[in-house]
C-alpha angles and dihedrals in degrees: 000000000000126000094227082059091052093049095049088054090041095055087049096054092045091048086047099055087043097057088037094057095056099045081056100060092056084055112119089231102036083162091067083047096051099102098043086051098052085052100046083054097053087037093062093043096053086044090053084050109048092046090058087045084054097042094054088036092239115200083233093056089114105052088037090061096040078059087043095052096047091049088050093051086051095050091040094048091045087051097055097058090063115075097219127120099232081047107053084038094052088045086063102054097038085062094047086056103047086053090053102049091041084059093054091045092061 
């Protein structure tokens, strides 16, 4: 496992919540949304976060990324209990991601 690997799922996870989060909040019942929301928010930041650890090769690239990876399975797991499409889409990435970065963290 590569950094450059971690940092291209981690973009794409990013990129997913955020379109996920948006598409929420145009959602009838936003109320019902508002924890995947909240976790798609957190979700994109750690994974913003992660990917600049990774790019400046911080020393605390791996526990950055296990936190990472359990953010990621929250968000994931949140995501799958909604039928949408962005939602079901964004529940799929965000598991990719939270298996990569759980790769890199070990």
């Amino acid at each position: 496992m590569t950094y450059d690997e971690c940092i291209q799922a981690c973009l794409e996870c990013m990129e997913a919540c955020n379109h996920c989060y948006s598409a929420c909040l145009q959602e009838q019942d936003v109320a019902m949304m508002a924890e995947c929301i909240r976790l798609d928010r957190e979700c994109a930041d750690i994974c913003g976060f992660a990917a600049q650890a990774m790019q400046r090769n911080s020393r605390f690239a791996k526990e950055i990324c296990n936190v990472c990876a359990h953010v990621c399975q929250a968000c994931g797991d949140e995501c799958a209990k909604h039928e949408h499409d962005h939602c079901q889409r964004c529940a799929e990435i965000c598991h990719h991601c939270a298996n990569v970065c759980q790769d890199m963290a070990s």
